[in-house]
Backbone as a chain_set.jsonl record, in Angstrom:
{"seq": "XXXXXXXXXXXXXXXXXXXXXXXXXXXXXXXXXXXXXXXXXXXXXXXXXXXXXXXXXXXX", "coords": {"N": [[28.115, 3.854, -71.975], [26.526, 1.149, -73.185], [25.301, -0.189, -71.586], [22.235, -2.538, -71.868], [18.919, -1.093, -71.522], [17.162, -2.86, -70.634], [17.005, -6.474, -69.663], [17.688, -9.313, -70.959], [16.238, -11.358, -70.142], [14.035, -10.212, -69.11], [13.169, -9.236, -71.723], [12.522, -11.512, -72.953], [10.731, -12.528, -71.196], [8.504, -10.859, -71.716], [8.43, -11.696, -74.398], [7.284, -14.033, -74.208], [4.696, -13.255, -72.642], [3.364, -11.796, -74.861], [3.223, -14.07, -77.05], [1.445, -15.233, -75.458], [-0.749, -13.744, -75.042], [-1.349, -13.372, -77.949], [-0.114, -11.811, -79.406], [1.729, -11.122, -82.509], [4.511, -11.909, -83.912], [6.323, -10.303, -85.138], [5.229, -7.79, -83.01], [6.675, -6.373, -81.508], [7.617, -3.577, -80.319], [9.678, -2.369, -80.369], [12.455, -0.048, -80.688], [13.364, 0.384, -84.068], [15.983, 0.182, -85.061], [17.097, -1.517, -82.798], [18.502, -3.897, -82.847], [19.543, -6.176, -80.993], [17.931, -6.65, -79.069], [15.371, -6.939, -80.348], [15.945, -9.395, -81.794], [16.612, -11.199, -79.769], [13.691, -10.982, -78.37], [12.446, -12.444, -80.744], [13.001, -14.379, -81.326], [12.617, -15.823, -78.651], [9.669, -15.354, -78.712], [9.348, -17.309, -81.053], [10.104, -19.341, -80.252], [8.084, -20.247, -78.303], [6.085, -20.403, -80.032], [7.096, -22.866, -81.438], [6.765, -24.662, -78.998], [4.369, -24.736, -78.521], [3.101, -25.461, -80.747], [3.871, -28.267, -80.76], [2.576, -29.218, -78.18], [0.144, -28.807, -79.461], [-0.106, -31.277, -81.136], [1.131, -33.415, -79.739], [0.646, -36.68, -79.082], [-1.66, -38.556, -77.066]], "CA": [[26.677, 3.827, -72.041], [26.385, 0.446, -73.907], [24.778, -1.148, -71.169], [21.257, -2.324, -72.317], [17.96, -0.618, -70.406], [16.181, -3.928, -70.382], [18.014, -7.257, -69.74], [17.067, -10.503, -71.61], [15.229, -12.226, -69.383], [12.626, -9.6, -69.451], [12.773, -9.195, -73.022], [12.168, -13.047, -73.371], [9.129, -12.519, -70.29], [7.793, -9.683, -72.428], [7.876, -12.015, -75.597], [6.093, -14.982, -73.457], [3.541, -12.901, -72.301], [2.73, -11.319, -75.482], [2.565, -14.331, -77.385], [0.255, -15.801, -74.582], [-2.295, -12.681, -75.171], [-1.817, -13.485, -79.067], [0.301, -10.835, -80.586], [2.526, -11.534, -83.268], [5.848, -11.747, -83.854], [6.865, -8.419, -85.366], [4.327, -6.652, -82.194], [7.414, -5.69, -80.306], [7.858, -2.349, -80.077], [10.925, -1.895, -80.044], [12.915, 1.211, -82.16], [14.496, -0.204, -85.498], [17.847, -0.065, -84.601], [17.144, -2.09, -81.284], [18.674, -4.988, -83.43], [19.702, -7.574, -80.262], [16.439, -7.133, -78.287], [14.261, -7.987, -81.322], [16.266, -10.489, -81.948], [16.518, -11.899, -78.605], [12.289, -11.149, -78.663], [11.706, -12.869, -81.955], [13.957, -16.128, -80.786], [11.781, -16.647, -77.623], [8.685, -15.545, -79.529], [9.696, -18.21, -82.121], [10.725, -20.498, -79.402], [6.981, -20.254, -77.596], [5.118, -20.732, -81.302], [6.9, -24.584, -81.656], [6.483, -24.984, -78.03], [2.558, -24.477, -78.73], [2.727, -26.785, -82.014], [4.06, -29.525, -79.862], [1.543, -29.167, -77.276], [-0.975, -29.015, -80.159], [0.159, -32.087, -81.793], [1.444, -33.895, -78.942], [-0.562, -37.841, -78.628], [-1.875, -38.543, -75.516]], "C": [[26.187, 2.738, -72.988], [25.335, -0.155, -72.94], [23.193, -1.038, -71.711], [20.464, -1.691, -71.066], [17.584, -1.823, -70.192], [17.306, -5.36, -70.39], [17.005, -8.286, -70.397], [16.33, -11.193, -71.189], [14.034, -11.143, -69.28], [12.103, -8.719, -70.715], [12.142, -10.563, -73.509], [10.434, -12.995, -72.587], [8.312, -12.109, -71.195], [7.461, -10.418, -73.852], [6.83, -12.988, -75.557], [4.786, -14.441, -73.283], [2.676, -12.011, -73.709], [2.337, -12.525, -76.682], [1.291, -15.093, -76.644], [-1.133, -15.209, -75.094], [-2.098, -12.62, -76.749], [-0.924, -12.706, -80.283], [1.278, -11.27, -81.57], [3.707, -11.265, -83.206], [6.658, -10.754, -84.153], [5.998, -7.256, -84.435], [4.918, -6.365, -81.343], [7.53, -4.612, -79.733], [8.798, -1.546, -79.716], [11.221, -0.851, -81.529], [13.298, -0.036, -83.15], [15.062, -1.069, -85.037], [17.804, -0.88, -83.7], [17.418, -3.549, -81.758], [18.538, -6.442, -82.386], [18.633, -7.76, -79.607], [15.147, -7.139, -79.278], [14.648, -9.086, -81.701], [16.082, -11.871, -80.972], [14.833, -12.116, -78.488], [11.729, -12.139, -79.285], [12.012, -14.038, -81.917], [12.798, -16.537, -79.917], [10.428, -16.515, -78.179], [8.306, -17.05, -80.466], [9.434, -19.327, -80.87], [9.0, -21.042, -78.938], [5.855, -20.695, -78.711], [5.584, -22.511, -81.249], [6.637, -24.611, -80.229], [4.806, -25.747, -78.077], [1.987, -25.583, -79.746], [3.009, -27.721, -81.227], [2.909, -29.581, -79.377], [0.273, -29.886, -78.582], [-0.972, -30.725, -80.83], [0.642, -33.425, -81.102], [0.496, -35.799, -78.811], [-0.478, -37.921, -77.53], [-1.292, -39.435, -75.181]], "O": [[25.347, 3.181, -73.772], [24.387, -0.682, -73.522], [22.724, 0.066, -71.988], [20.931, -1.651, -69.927], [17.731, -1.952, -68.977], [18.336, -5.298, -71.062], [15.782, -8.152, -70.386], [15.593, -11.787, -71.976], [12.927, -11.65, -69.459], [11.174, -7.918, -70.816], [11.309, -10.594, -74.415], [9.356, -13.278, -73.111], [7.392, -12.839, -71.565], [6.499, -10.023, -74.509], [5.852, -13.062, -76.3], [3.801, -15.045, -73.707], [1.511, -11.64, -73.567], [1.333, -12.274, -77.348], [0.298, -15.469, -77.267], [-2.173, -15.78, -75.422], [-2.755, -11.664, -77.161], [-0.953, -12.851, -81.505], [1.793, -12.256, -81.042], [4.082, -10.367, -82.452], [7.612, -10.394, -83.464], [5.951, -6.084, -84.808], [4.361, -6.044, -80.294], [7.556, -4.627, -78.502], [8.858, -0.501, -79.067], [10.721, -0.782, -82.652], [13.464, -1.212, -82.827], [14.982, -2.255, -84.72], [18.969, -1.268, -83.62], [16.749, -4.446, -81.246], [17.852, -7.434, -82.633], [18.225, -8.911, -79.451], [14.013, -7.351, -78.848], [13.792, -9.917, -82.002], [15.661, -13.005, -81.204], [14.468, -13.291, -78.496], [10.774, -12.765, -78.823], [11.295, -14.858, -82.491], [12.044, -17.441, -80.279], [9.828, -17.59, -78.194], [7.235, -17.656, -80.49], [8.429, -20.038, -80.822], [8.691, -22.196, -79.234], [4.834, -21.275, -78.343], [4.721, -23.37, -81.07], [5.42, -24.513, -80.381], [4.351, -26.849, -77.771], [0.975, -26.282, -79.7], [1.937, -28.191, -80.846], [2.035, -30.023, -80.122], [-0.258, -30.997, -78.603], [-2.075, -31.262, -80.926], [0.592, -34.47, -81.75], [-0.559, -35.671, -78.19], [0.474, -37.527, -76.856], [-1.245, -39.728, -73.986]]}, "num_chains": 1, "name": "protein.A"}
């Protein structure tokens, strides 16, 4: 019974789409303990924040 409920790619969706609508980086909702899928969360979270600075900063 190791296998996860949720697979990474829709832990990563789930971090895309929440920072899209704004939420922050610790607004996962995951238990505690759920060490690899906050991790995995907080990576693509992370990942989608410089994405955004680029963009922002980007010259035309």
């Amino acid at each position: 019974m190791s296998d996860p409920i949720i697979s990474i790619a829709m832990i990563q969706a789930k971090a895309r789409a929440a920072f899209a609508r704004g939420k922050g980086r610790d607004d996962h909702g995951f238990n505690w303990h759920s060490a690899c899928a906050i991790e995995t969360w907080q990576k693509e979270w992370d990942r989608c924040a410089v994405e955004a600075e680029q963009l922002e900063v980007s010259p035309p």
